[in-house]
C-alpha positions as CSV (number, residue, x, y, z in Angstrom):
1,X,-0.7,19.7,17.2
2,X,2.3,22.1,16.1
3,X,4.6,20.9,13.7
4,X,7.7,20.9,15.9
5,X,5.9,18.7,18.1
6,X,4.6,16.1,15.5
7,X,8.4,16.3,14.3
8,X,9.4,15.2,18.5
9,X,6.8,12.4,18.2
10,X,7.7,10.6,15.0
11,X,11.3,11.1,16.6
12,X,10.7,9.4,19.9
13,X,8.3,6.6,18.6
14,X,9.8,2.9,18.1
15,X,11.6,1.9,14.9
16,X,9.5,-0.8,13.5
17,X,5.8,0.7,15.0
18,X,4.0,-0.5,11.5
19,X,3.2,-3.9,10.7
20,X,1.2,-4.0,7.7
21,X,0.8,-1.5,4.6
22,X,-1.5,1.3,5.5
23,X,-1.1,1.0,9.2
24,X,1.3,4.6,9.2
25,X,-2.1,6.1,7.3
26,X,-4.2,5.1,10.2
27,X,-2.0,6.1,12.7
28,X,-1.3,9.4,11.6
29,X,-5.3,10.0,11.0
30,X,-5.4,9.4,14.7
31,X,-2.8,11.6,15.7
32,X,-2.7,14.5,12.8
33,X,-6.0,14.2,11.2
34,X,-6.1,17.7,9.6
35,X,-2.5,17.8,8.2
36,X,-2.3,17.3,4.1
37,X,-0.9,13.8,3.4
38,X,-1.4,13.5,-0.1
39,X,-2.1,15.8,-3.4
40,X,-2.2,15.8,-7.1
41,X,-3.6,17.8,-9.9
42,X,-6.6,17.4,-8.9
43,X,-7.1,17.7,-5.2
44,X,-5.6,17.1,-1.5
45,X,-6.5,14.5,1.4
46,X,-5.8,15.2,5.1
47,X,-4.5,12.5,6.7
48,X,-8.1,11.2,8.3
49,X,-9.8,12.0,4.6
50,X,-7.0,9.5,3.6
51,X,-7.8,6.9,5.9
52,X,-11.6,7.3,5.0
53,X,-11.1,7.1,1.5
54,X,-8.6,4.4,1.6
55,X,-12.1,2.5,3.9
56,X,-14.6,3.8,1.1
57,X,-12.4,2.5,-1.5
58,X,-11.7,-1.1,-0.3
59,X,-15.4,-1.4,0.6
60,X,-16.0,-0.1,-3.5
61,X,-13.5,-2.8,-4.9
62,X,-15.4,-5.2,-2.3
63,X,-18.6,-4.7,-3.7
64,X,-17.2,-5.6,-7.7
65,X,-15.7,-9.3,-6.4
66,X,-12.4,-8.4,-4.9
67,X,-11.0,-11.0,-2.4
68,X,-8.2,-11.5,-0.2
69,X,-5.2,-13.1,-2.2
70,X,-6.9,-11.7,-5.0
71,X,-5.0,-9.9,-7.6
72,X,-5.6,-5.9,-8.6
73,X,-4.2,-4.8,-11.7
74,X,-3.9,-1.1,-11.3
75,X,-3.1,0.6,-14.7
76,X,-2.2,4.0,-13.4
77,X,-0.3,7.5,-12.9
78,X,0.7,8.9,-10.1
79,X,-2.9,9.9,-9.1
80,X,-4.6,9.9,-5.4
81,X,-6.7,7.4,-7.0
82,X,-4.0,4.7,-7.8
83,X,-2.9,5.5,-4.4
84,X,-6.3,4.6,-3.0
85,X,-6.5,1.8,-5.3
86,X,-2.8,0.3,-3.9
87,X,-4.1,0.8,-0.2
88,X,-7.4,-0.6,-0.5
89,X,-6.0,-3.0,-2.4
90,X,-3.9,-4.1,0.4
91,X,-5.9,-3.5,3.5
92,X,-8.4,-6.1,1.9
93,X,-5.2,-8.0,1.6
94,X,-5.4,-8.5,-2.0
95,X,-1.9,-8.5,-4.2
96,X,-1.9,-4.5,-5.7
97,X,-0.2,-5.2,-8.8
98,X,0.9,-1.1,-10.4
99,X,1.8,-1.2,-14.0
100,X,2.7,2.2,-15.6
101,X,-0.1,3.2,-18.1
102,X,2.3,4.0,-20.9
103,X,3.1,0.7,-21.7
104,X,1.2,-0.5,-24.9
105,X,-1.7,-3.0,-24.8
106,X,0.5,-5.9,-25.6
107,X,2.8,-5.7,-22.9
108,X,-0.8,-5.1,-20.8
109,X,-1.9,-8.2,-21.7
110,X,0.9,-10.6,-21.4
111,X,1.0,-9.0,-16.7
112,X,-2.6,-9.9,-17.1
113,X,-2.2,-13.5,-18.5
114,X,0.6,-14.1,-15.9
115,X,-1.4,-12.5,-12.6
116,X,-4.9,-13.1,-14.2
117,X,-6.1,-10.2,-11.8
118,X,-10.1,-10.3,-10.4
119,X,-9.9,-6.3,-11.4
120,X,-8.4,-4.1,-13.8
121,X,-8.4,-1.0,-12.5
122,X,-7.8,2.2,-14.3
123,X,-7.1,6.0,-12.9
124,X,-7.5,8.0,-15.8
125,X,-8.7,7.8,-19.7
126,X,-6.4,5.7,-21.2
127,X,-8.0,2.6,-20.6
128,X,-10.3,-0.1,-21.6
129,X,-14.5,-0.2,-22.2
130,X,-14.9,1.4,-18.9
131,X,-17.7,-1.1,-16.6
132,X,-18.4,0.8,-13.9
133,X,-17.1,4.1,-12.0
134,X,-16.1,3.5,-8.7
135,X,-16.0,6.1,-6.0
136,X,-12.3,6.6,-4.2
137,X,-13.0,9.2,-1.6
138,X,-13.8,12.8,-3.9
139,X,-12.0,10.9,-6.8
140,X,-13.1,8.3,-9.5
141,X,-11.5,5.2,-11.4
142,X,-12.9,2.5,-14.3
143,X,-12.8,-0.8,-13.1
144,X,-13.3,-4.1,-15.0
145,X,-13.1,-7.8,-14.5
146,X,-10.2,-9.3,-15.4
147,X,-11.3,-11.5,-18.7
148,X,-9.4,-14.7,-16.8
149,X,-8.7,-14.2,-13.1
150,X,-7.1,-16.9,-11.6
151,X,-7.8,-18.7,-7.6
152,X,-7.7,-16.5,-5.0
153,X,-3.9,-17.0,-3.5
154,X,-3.4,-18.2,0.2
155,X,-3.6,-15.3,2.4
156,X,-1.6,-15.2,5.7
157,X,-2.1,-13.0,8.7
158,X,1.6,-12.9,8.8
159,X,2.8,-9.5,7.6
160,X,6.1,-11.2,6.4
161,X,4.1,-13.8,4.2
162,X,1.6,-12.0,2.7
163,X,2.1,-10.3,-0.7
164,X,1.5,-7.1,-0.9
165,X,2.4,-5.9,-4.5
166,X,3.4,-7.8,-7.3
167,X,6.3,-5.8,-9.1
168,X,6.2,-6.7,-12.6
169,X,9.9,-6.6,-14.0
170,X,10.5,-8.1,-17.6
171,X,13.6,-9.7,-17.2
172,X,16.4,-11.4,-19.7
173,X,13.9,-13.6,-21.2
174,X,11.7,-11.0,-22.2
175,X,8.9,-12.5,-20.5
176,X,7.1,-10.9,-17.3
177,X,8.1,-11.4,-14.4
178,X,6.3,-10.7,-11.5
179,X,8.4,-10.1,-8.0
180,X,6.4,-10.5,-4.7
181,X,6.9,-8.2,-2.0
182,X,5.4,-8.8,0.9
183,X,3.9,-6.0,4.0
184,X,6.8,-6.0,5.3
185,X,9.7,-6.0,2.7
186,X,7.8,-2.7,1.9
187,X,7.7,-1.3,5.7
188,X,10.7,-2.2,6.5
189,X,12.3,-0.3,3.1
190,X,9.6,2.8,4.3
191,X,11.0,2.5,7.3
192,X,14.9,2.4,6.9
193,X,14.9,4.7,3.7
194,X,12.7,7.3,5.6
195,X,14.9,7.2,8.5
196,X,17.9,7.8,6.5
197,X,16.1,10.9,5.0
198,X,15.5,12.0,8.2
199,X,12.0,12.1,7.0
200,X,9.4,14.4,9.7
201,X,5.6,15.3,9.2
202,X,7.6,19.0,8.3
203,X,8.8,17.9,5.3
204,X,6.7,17.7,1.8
205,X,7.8,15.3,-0.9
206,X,7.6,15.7,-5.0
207,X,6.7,13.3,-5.7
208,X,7.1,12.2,-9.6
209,X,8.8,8.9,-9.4
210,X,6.1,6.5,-10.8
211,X,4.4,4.2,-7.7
212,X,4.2,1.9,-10.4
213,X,7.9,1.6,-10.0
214,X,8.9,0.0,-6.6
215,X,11.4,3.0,-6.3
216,X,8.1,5.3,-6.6
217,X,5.8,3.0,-4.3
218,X,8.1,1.4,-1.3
219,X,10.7,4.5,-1.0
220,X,8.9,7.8,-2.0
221,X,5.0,7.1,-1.3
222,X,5.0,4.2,1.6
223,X,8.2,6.2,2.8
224,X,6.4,9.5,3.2
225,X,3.2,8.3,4.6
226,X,5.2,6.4,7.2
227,X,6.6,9.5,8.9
228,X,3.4,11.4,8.6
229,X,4.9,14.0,5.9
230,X,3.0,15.3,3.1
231,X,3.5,14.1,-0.5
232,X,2.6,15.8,-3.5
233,X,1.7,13.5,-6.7
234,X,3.0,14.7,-9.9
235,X,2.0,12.3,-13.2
236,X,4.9,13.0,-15.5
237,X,8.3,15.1,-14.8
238,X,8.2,18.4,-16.5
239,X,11.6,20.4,-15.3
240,X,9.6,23.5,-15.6
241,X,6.8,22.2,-13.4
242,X,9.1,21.0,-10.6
243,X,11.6,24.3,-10.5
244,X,8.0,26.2,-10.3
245,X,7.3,23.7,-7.6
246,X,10.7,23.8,-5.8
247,X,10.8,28.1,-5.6
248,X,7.2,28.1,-4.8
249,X,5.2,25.3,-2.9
250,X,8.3,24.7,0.4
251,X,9.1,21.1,-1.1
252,X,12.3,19.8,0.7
253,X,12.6,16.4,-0.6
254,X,12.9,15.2,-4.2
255,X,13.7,11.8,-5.4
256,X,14.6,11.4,-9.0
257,X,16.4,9.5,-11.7
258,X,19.7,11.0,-13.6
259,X,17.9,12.0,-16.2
260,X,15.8,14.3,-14.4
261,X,18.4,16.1,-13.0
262,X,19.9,16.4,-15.9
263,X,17.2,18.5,-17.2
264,X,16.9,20.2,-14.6
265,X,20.5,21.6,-14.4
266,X,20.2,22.8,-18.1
267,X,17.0,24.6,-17.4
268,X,19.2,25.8,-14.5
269,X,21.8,27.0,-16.7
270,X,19.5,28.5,-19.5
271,X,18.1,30.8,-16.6
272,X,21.1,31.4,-14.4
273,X,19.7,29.5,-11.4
274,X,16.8,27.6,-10.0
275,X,15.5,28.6,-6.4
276,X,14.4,25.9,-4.0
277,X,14.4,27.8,-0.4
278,X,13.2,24.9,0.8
279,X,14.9,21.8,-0.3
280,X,17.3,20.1,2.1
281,X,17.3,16.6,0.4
282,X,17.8,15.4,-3.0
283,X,18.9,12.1,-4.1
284,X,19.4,10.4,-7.2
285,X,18.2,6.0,-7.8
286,X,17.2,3.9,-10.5
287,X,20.0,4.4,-13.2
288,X,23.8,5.0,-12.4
289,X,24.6,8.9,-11.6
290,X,27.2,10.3,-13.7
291,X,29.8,12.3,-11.5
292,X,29.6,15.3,-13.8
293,X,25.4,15.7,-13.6
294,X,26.3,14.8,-10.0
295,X,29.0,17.9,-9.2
296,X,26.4,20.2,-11.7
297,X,23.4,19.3,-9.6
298,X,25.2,19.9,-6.6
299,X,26.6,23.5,-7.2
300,X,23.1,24.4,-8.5
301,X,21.8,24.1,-5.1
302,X,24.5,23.9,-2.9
303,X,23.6,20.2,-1.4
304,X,24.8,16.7,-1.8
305,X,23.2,15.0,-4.1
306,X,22.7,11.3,-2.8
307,X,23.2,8.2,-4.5
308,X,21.9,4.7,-4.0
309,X,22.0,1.2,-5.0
310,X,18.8,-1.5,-5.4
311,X,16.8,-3.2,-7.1
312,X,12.7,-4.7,-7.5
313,X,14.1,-7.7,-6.1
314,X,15.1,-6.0,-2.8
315,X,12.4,-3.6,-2.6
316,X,14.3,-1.9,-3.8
317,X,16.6,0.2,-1.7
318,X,19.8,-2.0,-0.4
319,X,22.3,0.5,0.0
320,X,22.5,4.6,0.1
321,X,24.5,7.5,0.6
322,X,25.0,9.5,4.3
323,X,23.3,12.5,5.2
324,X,26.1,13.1,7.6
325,X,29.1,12.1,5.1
326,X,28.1,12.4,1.8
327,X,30.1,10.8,-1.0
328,X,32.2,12.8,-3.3
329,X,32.5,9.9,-5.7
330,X,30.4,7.6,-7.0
331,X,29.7,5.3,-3.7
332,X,26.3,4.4,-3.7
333,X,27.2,4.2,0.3
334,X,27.4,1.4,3.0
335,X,24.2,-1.3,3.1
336,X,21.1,0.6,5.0
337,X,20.3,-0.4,8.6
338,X,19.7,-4.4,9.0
339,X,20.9,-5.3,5.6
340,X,23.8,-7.6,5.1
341,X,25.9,-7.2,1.8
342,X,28.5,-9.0,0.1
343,X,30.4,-9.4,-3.0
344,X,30.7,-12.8,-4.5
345,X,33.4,-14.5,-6.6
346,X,32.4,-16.6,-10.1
347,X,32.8,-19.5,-7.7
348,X,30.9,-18.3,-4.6
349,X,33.4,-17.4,-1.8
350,X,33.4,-14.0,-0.7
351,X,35.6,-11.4,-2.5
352,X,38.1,-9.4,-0.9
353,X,37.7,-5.5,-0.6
354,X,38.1,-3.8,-3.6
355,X,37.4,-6.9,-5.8
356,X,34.9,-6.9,-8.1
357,X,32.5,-10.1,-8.0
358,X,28.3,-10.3,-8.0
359,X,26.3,-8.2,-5.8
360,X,24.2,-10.0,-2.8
361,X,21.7,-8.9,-0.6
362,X,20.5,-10.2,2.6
363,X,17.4,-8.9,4.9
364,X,14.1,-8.2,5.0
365,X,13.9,-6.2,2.0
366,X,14.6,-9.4,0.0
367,X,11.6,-10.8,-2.0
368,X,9.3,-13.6,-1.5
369,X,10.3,-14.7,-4.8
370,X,8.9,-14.6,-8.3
371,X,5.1,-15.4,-9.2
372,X,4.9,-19.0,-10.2
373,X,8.6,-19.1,-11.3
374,X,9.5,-21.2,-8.6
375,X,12.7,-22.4,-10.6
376,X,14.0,-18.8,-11.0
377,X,13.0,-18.0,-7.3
378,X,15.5,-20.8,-6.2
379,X,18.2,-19.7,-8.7
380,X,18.2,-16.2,-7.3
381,X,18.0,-16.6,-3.5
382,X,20.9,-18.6,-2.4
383,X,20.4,-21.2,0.6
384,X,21.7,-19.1,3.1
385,X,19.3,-16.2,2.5
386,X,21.5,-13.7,-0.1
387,X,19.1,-12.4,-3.3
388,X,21.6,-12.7,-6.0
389,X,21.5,-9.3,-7.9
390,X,23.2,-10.1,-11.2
391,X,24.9,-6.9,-10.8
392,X,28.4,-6.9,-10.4
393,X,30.2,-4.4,-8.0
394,X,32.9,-4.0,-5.0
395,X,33.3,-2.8,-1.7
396,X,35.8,-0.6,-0.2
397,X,37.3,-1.0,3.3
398,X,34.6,1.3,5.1
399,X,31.6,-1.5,3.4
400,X,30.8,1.3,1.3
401,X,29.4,-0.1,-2.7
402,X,30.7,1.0,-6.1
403,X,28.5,-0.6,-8.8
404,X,30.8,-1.3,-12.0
405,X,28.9,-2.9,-14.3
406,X,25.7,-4.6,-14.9
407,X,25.6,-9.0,-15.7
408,X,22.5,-8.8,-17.7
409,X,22.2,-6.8,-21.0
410,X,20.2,-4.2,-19.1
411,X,19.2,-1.0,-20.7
412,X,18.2,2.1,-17.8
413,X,16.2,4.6,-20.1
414,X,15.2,7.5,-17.9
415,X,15.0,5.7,-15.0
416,X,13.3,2.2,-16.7
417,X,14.4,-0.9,-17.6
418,X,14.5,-1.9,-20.9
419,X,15.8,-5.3,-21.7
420,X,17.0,-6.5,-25.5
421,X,15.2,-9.7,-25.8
422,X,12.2,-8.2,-25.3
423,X,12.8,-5.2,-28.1
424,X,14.5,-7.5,-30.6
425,X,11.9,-10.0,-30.4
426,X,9.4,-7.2,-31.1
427,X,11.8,-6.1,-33.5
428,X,12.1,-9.4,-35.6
429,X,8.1,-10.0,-35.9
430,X,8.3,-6.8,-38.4
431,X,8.4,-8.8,-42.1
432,X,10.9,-7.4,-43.3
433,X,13.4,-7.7,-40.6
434,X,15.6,-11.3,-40.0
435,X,18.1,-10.3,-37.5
436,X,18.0,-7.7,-34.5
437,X,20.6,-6.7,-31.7
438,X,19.6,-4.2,-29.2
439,X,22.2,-2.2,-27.3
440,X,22.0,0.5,-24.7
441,X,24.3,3.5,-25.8
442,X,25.3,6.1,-22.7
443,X,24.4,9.7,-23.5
444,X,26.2,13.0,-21.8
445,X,23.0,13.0,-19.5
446,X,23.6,10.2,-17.3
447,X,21.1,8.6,-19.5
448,X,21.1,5.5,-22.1
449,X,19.6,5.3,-25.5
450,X,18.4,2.3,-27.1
451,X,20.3,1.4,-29.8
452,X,18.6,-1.7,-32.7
453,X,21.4,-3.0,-35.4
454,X,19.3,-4.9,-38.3
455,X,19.6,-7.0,-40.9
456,X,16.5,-7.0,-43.5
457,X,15.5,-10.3,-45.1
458,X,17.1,-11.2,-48.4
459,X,15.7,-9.2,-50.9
460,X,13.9,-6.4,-48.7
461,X,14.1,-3.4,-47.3
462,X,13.6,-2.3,-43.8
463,X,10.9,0.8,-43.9
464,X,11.7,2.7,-40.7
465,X,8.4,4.7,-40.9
466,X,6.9,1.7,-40.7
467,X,8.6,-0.3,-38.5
468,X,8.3,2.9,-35.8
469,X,4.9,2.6,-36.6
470,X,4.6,-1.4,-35.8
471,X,6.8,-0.2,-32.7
472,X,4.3,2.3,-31.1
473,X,1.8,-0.4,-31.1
474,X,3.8,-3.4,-29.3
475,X,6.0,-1.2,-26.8
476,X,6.4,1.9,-24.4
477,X,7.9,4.7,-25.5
478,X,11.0,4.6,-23.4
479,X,11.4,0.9,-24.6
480,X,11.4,2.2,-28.3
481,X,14.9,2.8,-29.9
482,X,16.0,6.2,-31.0
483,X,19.0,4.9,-33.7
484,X,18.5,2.3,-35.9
485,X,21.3,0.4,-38.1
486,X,20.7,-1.2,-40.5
487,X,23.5,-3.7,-42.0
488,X,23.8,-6.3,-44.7
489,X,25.2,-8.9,-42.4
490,X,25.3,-8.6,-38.5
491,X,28.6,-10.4,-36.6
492,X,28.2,-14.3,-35.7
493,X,30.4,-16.5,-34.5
494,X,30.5,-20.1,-36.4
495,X,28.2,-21.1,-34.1
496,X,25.8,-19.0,-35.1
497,X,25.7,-16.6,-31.9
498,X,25.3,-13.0,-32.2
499,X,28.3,-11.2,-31.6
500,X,27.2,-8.1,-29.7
501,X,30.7,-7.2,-28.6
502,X,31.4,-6.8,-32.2
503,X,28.5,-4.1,-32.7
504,X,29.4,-2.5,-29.5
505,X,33.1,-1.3,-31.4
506,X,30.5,0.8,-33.2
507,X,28.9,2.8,-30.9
């Protein structure tokens, strides 16, 4: 089959035509079986090699004790592997539960306490004593038991009950916190955000947004598998990998964070342009887009550079920019098709356009709440159905979201989430240090910086070899901060709070 007439089929056939995760993989096996769906380093999968290996896989993870409602802890890059690993994962309807493999082994072990997986998976070296090697199609991963799994979960044949991926996000305690998303909160966002790529089996995505990330799994791999398009796996961004990539291998769609566009506008500008002959779509998530990198980005390549607004909690993508009337500010755009938002006053009623209040979200894309956090599940979904974001924002008269400001003390670092409790607490099991505040800092890249005021215990000094060292064995990288001050006394109030607002004068 030609491409222009798989491009006329996935235009003509119904909306909603996939159920359950994987279904799109199957479909187009059937229809397109020789067309690439998926690559990485190492290798490429047609569409029916896919579908195979998706089948040898789940009957691999079978064989070690992996059961329905089961959890899968996935420790991963973007690989084919941890794509196999998701799938299988799900088609035995087991809960895949991605986590990024640069975060340290402490932050490892406090997902798998919570989830207490069957398996631990793991697509490449950085991993523990290895038990077996599985086979995923032509590919291979470690598995291990999980050292405590916990019961089997109930297991629906409902596609809008049953958990698909568990999205670990750390939240304002500092604790993990795992969000269930269920088949279809991740269909439908494959669906809708597809659809508002205009997304055909032409088109072949880069793919370096991690699938760890919900951005990476629901939007950019689910998305492109649902429209029977190719996507090409890259592990880590490299601006000279993807401008290499963009002039060379026909890739029309990227998806990215700020900071990635960022570099690659400077590499732009140190070598007087960057072809892409082929690119048609590029849009920016997962961290607020300054409207400088936005205009630079956008006369590099002559397109609009799209924005958009969500979070793990809705799947995440809740609202985004038009193909057809792109935003010249910084709209993230009206609510995608079948999603209801609002903006709420301090006191609940609804706010009037142009009034700032708390962001809320109503569809399909909304979670099925929080793993065994029933309390916080029932704090953030109101009774009427609206996931309350903690983001604050307004509307304008055409429905169309500006997000102003963020309720929680989040941190974005290239595209992550960083949250202070978590880093200070960290921060203040080093001996020598009594008092941390953590503070994100914006930098001209559309980026933030993590910033860590300290105040040493009486009579010591704070070594910050040392304490970088103690650092890089508790945290990721991007979760690490890059300026540290360190003061005699830090701000409180005679109550004894921390007075961040104080600190922020600084920066």
């Amino acid at each position: 089959m030609s491409k222009d007439a798989l491009v006329n089929l996935a235009a003509a056939l119904p909306r909603d035509r996939f159920a359950w995760c994987g279904d799109s993989i199957a479909y187009w096996a059937r229809r397109s079986p020789d067309v690439v769906a998926i690559s990485d380093p190492e290798g490429s999968l047609t569409y029916h090699a896919l579908d195979e290996a998706i089948g040898g896989t789940a009957a691999a993870l079978s064989a070690h004790g992996l059961r329905a409602g089961d959890r899968l802890l996935i420790l991963c890059e973007n690989s084919i592997a941890a794509a196999l690993a998701i799938f299988a994962a799900q088609r035995l309807r087991a809960w895949a539960v991605p986590l990024n493999a640069r975060l340290s082994a402490r932050e490892v072990d406090a997902i798998v306490e919570h989830c207490g997986p069957r398996l631990i998976v793991t697509t490449q070296d950085a991993s523990r004593e290895v038990e077996a090697h599985a086979p995923f199609g032509d590919f291979t991963a470690s598995i291990v038991a999980g050292p405590a799994p916990r019961a089997p979960e109930p297991v629906s044949g409902d596609p809008k009950a049953q958990v698909a991926a568990l999205i670990y996000t750390t939240g304002t305690t500092g604790k993990p916190k795992g969000v269930m998303l269920t088949h279809d909160n991740l269909m439908f966002i494959a669906g809708r955000s597809s659809e508002m790529r205009r997304l055909a089996p032409a088109d072949r995505v880069y793919a370096v947004l991690p699938v760890s990330h919900v951005f990476g799994l629901a939007s950019v791999l689910n998305g492109t598998l649902y429209q029977g398009a190719r996507l090409d796996l890259v592990p880590r961004f490299e601006a000279e990998a993807a401008a290499r990539a963009f002039a060379e291998d026909g890739i029309t769609i990227f998806q990215g964070v700020p900071q990635m566009y960022a570099r690659l506008a400077t590499l732009a500008e140190a070598r007087g342009g960057l072809p892409a002959p082929a690119l048609r779509y590029i849009s920016s998530g997962g961290a607020p887009l300054d409207l400088g990198l936005k205009n630079r980005v956008e006369a590099l390549w002559g397109l609009a550079l799209h924005n958009g607004y969500g979070l793990t909690e809705t799947s995440p993508t809740a609202t985004t920019t038009l193909i057809d009337a792109p935003a010249q500010d910084q709209s993230t755009g009206p609510a995608i098709p079948d999603v209801e938002l609002r903006i709420a006053r301090s006191d609940g009623a609804p706010a009037a356009p142009g009034e700032v209040g708390g962001i809320e979200v109503r569809g399909r894309l909304v979670m099925k709440g929080y793993y065994r956090a029933a309390a916080e599940t029932a704090a953030a979904i109101t009774p009427d159905g609206f996931l309350k974001s903690g983001d604050l924002g307004r509307l304008d008269a055409r429905g169309h979201l500006y997000v102003v400001g963020r309720a929680k003390e989040l941190i974005i670092r290239s595209g992550f989430n960083v949250y202070p409790p978590e880093v200070e607490g960290v921060l203040t099991a080093f001996p020598d240090v009594a008092v941390a505040a953590v503070l994100g800092r914006k930098t001209s890249d559309s980026n933030e910086e993590v910033v860590a005021f300290l105040q040493p215990k009486p009579g010591r000094e704070i070594d910050l070899t040392e304490l970088r060292a103690h650092l890089a064995e508790r945290l990721a990288p991007y979760k690490r901060p890059s300026d540290y001050r360190v003061m005699s006394d830090l701000p409180v109030a005679a109550t004894g709070k921390l007075l961040k607002h104080k600190l922020r004068e600084l920066l």
